[in-house]
TIZA-938260 format. One record per residue (C-alpha): residue number from 1; residue in one letter; chain; x, y, z. Coordinates in steps of 0.25 Angstrom, whole numbers, plus 5000, padded with zeros to 4 digits. Layout:
+-----+---+---+------+------+------+
:   k : r : c :    u :    v :    w :
+-----+---+---+------+------+------+
: NUM : a : A :    X :    Y :    Z :
...
+-----+---+---+------+------+------+
END
This chain:
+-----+---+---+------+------+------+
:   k : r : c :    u :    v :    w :
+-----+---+---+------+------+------+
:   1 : x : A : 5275 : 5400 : 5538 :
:   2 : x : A : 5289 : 5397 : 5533 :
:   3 : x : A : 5303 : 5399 : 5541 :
:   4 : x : A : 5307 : 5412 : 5537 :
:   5 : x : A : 5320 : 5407 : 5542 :
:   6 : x : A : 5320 : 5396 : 5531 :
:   7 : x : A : 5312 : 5406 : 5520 :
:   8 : x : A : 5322 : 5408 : 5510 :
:   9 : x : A : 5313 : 5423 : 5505 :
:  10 : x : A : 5314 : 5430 : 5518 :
:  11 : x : A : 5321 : 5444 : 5514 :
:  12 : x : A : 5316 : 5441 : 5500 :
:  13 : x : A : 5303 : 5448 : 5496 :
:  14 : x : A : 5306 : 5447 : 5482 :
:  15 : x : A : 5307 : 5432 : 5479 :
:  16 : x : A : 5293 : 5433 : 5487 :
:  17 : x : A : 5284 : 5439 : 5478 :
:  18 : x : A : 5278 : 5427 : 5471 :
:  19 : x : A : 5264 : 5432 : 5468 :
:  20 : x : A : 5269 : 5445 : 5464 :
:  21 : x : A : 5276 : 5440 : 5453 :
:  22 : x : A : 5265 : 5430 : 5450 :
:  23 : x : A : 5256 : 5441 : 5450 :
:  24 : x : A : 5264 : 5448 : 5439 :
:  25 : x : A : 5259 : 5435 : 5430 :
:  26 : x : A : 5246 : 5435 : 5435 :
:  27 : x : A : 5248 : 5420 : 5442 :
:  28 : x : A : 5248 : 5425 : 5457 :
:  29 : x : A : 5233 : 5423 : 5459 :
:  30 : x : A : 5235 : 5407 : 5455 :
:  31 : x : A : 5248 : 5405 : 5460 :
:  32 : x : A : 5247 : 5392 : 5472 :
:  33 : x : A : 5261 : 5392 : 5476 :
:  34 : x : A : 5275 : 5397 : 5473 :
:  35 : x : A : 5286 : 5387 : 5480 :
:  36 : x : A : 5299 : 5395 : 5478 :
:  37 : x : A : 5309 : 5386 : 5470 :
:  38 : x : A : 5323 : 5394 : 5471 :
:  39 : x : A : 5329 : 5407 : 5478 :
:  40 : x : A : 5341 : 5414 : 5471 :
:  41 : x : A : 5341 : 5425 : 5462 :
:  42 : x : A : 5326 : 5426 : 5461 :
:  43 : x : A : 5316 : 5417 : 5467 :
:  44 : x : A : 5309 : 5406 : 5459 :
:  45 : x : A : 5296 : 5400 : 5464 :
:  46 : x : A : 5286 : 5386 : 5457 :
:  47 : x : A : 5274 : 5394 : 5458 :
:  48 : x : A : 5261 : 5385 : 5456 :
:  49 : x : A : 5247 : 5391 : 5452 :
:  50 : x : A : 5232 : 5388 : 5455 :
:  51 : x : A : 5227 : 5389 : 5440 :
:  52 : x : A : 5237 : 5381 : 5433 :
:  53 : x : A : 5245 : 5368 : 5436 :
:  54 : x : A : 5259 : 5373 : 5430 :
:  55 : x : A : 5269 : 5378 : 5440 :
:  56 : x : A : 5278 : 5390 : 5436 :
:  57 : x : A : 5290 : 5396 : 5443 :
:  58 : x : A : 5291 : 5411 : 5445 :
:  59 : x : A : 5305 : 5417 : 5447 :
:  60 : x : A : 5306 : 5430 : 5455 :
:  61 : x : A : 5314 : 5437 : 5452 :
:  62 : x : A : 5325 : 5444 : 5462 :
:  63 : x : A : 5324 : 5460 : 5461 :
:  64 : x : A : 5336 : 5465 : 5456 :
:  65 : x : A : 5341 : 5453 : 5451 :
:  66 : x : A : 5338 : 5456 : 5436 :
:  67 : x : A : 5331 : 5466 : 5428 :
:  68 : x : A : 5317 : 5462 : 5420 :
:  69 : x : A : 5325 : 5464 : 5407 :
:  70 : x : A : 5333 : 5453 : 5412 :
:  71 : x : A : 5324 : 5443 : 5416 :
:  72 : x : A : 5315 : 5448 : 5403 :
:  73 : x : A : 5329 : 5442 : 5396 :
:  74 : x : A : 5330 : 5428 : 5404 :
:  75 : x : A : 5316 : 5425 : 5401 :
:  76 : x : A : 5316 : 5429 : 5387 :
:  77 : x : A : 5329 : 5419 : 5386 :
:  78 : x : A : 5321 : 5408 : 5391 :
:  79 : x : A : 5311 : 5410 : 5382 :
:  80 : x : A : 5321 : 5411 : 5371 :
:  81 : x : A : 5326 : 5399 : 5374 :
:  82 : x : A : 5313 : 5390 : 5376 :
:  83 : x : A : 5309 : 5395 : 5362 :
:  84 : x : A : 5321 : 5392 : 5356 :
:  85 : x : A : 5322 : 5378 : 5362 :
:  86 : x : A : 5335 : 5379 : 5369 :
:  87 : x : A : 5335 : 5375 : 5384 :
:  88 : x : A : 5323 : 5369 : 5391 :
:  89 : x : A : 5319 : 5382 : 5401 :
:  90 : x : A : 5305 : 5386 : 5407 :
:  91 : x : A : 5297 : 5395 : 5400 :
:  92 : x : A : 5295 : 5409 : 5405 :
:  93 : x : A : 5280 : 5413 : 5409 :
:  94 : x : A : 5277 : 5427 : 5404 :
:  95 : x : A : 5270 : 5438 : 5413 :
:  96 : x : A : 5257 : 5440 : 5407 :
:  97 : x : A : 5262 : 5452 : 5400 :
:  98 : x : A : 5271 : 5443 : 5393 :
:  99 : x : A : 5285 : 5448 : 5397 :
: 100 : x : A : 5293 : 5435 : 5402 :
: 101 : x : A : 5294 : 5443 : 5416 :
: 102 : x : A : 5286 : 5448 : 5428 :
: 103 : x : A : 5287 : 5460 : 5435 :
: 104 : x : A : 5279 : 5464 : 5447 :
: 105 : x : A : 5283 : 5472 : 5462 :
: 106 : x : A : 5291 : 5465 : 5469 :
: 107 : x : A : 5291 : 5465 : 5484 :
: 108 : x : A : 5299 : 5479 : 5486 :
: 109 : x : A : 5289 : 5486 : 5476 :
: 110 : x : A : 5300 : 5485 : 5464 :
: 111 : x : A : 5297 : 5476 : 5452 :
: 112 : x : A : 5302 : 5460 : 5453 :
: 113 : x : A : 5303 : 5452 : 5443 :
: 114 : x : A : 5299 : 5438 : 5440 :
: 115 : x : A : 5298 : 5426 : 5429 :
: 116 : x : A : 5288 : 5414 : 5428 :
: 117 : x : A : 5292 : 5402 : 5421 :
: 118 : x : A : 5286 : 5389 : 5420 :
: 119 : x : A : 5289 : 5377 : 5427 :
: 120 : x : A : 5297 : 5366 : 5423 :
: 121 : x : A : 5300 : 5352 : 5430 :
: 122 : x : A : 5315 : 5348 : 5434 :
: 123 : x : A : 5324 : 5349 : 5444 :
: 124 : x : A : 5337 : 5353 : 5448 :
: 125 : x : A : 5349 : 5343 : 5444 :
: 126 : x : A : 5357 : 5337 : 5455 :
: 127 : x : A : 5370 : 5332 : 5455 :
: 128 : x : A : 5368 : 5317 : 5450 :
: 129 : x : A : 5363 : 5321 : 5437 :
: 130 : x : A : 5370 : 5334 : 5436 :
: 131 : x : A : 5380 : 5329 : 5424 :
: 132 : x : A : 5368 : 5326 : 5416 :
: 133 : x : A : 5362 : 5338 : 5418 :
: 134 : x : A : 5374 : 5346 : 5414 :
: 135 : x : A : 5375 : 5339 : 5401 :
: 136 : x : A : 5361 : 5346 : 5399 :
: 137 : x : A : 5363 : 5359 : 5404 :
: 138 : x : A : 5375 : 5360 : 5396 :
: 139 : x : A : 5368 : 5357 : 5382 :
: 140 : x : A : 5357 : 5366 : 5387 :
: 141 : x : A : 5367 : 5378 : 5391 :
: 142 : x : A : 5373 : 5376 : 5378 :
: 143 : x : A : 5359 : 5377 : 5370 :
: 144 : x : A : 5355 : 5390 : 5379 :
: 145 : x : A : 5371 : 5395 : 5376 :
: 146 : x : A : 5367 : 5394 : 5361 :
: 147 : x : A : 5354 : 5401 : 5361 :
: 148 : x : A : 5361 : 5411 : 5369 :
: 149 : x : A : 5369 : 5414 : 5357 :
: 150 : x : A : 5361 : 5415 : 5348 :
: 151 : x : A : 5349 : 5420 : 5353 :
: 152 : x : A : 5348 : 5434 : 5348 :
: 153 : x : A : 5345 : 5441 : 5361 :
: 154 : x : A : 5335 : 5455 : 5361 :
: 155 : x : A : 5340 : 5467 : 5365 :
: 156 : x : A : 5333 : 5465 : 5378 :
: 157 : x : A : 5339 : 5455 : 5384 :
: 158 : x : A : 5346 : 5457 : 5397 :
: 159 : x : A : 5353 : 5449 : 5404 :
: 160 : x : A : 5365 : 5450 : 5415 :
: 161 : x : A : 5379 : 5446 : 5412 :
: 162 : x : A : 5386 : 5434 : 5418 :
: 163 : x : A : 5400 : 5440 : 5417 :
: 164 : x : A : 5411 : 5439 : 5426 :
: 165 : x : A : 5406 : 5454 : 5433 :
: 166 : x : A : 5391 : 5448 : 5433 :
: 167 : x : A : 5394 : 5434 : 5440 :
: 168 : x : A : 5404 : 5439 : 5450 :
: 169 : x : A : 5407 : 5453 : 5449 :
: 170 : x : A : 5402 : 5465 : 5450 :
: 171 : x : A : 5391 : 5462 : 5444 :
: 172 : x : A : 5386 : 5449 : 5450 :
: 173 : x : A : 5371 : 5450 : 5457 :
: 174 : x : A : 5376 : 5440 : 5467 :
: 175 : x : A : 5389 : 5446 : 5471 :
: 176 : x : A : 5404 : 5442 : 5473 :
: 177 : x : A : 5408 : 5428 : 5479 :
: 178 : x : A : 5415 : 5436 : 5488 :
: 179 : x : A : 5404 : 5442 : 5495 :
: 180 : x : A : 5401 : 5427 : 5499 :
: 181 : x : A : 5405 : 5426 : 5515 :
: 182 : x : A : 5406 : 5411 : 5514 :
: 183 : x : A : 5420 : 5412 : 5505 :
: 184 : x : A : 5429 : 5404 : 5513 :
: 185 : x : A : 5441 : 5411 : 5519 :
: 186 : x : A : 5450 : 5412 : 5508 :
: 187 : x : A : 5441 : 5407 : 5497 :
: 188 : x : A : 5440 : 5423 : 5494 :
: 189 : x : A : 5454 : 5421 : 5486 :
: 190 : x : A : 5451 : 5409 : 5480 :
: 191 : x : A : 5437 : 5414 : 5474 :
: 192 : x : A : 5444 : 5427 : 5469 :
: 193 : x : A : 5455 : 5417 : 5462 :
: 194 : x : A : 5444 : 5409 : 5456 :
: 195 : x : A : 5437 : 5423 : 5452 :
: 196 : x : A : 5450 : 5429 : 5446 :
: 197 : x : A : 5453 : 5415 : 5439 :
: 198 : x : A : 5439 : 5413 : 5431 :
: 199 : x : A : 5439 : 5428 : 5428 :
: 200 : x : A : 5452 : 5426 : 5422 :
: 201 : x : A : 5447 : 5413 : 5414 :
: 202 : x : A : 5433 : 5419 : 5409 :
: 203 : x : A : 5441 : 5432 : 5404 :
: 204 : x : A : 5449 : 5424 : 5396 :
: 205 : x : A : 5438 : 5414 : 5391 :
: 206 : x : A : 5431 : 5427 : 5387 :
: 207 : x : A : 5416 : 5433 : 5384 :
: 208 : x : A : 5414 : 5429 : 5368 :
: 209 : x : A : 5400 : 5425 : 5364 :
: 210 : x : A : 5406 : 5410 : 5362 :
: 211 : x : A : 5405 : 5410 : 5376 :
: 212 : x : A : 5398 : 5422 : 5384 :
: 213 : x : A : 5382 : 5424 : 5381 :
: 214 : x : A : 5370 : 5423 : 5388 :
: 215 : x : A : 5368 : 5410 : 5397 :
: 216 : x : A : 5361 : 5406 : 5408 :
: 217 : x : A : 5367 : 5409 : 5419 :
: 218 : x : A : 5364 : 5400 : 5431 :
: 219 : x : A : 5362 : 5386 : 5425 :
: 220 : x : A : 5363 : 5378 : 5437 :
: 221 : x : A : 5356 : 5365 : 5442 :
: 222 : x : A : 5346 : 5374 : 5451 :
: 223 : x : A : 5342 : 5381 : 5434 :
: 224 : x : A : 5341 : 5366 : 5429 :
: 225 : x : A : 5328 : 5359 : 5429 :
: 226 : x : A : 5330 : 5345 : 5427 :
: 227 : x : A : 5318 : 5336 : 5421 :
: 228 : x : A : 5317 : 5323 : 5415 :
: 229 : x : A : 5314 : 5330 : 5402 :
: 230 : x : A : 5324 : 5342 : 5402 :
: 231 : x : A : 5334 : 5351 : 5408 :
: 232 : x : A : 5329 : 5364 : 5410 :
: 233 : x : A : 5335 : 5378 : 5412 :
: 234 : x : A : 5328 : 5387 : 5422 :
: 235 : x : A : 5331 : 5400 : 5427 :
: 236 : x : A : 5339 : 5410 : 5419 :
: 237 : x : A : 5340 : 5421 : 5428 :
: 238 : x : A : 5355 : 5421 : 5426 :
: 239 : x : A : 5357 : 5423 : 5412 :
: 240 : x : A : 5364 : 5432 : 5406 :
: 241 : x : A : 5377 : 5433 : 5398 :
: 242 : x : A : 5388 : 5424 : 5402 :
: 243 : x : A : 5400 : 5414 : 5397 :
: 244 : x : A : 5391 : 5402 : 5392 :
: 245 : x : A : 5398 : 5392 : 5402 :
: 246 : x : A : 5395 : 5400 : 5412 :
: 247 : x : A : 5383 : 5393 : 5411 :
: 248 : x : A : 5389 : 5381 : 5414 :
: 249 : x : A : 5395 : 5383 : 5427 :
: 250 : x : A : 5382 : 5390 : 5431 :
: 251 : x : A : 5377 : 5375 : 5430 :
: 252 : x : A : 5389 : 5371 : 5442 :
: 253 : x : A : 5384 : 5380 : 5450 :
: 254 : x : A : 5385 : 5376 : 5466 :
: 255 : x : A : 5391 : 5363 : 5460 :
: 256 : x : A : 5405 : 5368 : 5455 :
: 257 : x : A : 5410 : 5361 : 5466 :
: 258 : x : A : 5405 : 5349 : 5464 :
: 259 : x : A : 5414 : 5336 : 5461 :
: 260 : x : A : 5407 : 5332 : 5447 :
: 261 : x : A : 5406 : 5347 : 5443 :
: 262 : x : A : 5417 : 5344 : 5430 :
: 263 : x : A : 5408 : 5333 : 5426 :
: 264 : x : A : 5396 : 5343 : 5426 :
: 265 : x : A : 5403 : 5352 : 5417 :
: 266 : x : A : 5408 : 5341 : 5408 :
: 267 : x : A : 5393 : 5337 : 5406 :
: 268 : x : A : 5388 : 5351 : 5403 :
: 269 : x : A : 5399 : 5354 : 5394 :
: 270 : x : A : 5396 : 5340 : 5386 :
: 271 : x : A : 5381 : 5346 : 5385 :
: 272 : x : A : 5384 : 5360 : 5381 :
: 273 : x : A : 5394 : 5355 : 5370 :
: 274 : x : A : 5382 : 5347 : 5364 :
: 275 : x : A : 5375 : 5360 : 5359 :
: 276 : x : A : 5387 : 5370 : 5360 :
: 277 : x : A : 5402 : 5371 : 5359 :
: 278 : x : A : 5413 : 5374 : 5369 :
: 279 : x : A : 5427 : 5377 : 5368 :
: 280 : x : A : 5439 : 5374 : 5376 :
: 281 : x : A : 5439 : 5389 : 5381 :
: 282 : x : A : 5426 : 5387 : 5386 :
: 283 : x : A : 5428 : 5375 : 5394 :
: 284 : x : A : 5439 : 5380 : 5400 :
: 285 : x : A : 5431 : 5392 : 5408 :
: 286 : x : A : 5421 : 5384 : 5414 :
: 287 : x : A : 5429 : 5383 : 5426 :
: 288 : x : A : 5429 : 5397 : 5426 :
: 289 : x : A : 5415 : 5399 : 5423 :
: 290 : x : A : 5413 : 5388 : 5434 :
: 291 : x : A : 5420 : 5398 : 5444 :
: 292 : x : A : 5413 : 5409 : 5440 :
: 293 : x : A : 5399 : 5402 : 5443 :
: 294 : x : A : 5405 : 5399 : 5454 :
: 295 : x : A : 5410 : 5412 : 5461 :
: 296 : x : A : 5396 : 5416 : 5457 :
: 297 : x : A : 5388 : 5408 : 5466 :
: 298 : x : A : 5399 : 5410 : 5478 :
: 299 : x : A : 5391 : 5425 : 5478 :
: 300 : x : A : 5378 : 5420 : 5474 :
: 301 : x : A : 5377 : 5410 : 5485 :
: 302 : x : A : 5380 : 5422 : 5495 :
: 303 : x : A : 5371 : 5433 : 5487 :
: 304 : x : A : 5359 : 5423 : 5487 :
: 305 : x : A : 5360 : 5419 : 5501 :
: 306 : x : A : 5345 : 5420 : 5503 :
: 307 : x : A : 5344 : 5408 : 5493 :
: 308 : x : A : 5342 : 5395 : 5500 :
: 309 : x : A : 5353 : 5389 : 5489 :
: 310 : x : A : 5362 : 5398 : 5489 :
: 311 : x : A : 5361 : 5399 : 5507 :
: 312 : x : A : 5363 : 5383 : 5505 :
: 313 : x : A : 5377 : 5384 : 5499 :
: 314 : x : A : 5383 : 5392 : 5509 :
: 315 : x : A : 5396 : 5393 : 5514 :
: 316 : x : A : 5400 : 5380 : 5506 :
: 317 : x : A : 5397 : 5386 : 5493 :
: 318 : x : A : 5409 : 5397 : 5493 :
: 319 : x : A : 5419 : 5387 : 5500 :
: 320 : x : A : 5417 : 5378 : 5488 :
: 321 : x : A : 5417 : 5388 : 5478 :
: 322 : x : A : 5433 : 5391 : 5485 :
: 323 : x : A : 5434 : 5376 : 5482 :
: 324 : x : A : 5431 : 5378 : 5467 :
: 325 : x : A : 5439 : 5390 : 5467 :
: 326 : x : A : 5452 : 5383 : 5471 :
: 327 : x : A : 5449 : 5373 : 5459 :
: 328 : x : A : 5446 : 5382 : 5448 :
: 329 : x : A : 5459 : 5391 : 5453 :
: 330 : x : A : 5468 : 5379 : 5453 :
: 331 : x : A : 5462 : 5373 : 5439 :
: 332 : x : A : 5456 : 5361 : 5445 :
: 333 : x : A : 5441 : 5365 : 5443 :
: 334 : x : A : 5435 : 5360 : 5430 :
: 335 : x : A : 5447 : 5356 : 5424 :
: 336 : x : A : 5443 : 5341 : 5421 :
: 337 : x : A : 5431 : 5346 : 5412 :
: 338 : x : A : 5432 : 5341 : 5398 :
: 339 : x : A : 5428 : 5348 : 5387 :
: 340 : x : A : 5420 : 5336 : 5380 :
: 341 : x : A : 5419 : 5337 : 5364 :
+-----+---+---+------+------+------+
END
């Protein structure tokens, strides 16, 4: 029997009901075991069956966290995109009615939701091959950015916005930065300077389809499958409508800190601009955008404290997220980046 000390689902019934959710795709009788792969938003199991040798991952997902209509949307992106040839993404495995999603009573009674998808070899990229990585993302981000627009989306797609209000105002699902405790005293000021600064910045830069439009929304090195073959994109759960380069900054997550971070956006810049142009103007908000991402996951590290990840950043996390601050207040953050023709 496991520590429930050391179990990271205790108090969480919903990111349990594996066989449930199976069961709505007629695979629980087979399934052998389900090792769980990632706790954050929803919880993402490798689930391996008795009848056949292929692995597939199942993503359950957290109730309240978005509506069927919404994930029917994500998943119909993916699908999109595969078809079309776009990104290098897994393939979504249908219910056996055909719709794209699962639904089934979840552990308080009310419907959950989950997705299957096949499974795909690869690994997380680490720091040492990081730049090279970036130079990939970037062509690919750009490649998704295209088809974004000019995909000519159904009336029923649905997705969340990724606004300033939706990543850290009102209407953010992970909170304000400031409900974070581990804000070092006197970083409250500095976060709320950084915050009136970008807002400032992306106002200006503006919301025209040249540069706002549907995007991933969480492309990190934990949504990076790296394989001798390919570079693949998992996990769109955060798309929605956004400023493109958002995108890249989602991909400095955790690591905006770090001391190579400008060369990392030097090489994603130099892979989007193989597929796609940028201007001047656009360059110039990716500080800004970098700060956003950044205030963002000051919240989401407190929301998603049950989250062995997110628990393993803290207190340090929000005290270096002041250190960034300070930078990108005194115009010393990013600064360096060229903009490579």
């Amino acid at each position: 029997m496991s520590d429930p000390m050391s179990d990271p689902l205790v108090g969480l019934p919903w990111a349990r009901q594996v066989t449930a959710a199976l069961g709505a795709y007629g695979r629980a009788a087979t399934l052998a075991d389900a090792r769980l792969l990632s706790l954050s938003e929803n919880a993402t199991y490798l689930c391996t069956f008795t009848d056949t040798p292929e692995p597939l991952v199942l993503r359950l997902h957290r109730p309240g966290f978005r509506t069927l209509p919404q994930i029917r949307s994500e998943l119909m992106w993916i699908e999109r995109l595969r078809a079309d040839g776009t990104v290098a993404t897994p393939a979504v495995v249908p219910a056996p009615s055909g719709e794209p999603a699962a639904s089934f009573p979840g552990a308080d009674g009310a419907l959950q939701h989950a997705a299957l998808f096949e499974f795909v070899p690869g690994a997380e990229p680490d720091s040492t091959d990081f730049a090279d990585v970036m130079t990939i993302v970037g062509r690919q981000t750009a490649a998704l950015h295209q088809h974004a627009v000019e995909w000519h989306r159904p009336d029923s797609f649905t997705r969340p916005g990724v606004d300033l209000d939706d990543v850290i105002g009102a209407a953010s699902l992970w909170g304000h930065w400031r409900d974070n405790p581990d804000v070092p005293p006197g970083g409250a000021e500095v976060l709320a300077l950084a915050e009136q600064k970008l807002t400032r910045e992306l106002d200006a830069y503006g919301r025209s389809e040249a540069v706002f439009g549907l995007i991933h929304g969480d492309l990190r090195a934990a949504n990076l499958l790296v394989a001798p073959d390919a570079v693949r994109l998992i996990d769109f759960d955060d798309c929605g409508t956004g400023w493109f380069l958002y995108d890249l900054a989602c991909s400095l997550s955790f690591v905006e800190h770090e001391p190579r971070v400008a060369d990392w956006v030097a090489a994603w810049l130099r892979g989007y601009r193989s597929v796609r142009p940028l201007r001047e103007e656009d360059v110039r908000a990716i500080p800004a955008l970098v700060m956003l991402r950044r205030l963002a996951l000051v919240a989401w590290v407190h929301a998603r404290g049950e989250a062995p990840f997110a628990a393993s950043l803290r207190p340090t996390f929000a005290v270096g997220s002041v250190e960034v601050a300070r930078r990108y207040l005194a115009d010393d953050y990013l600064t360096d980046v060229r903009h490579e023709r």
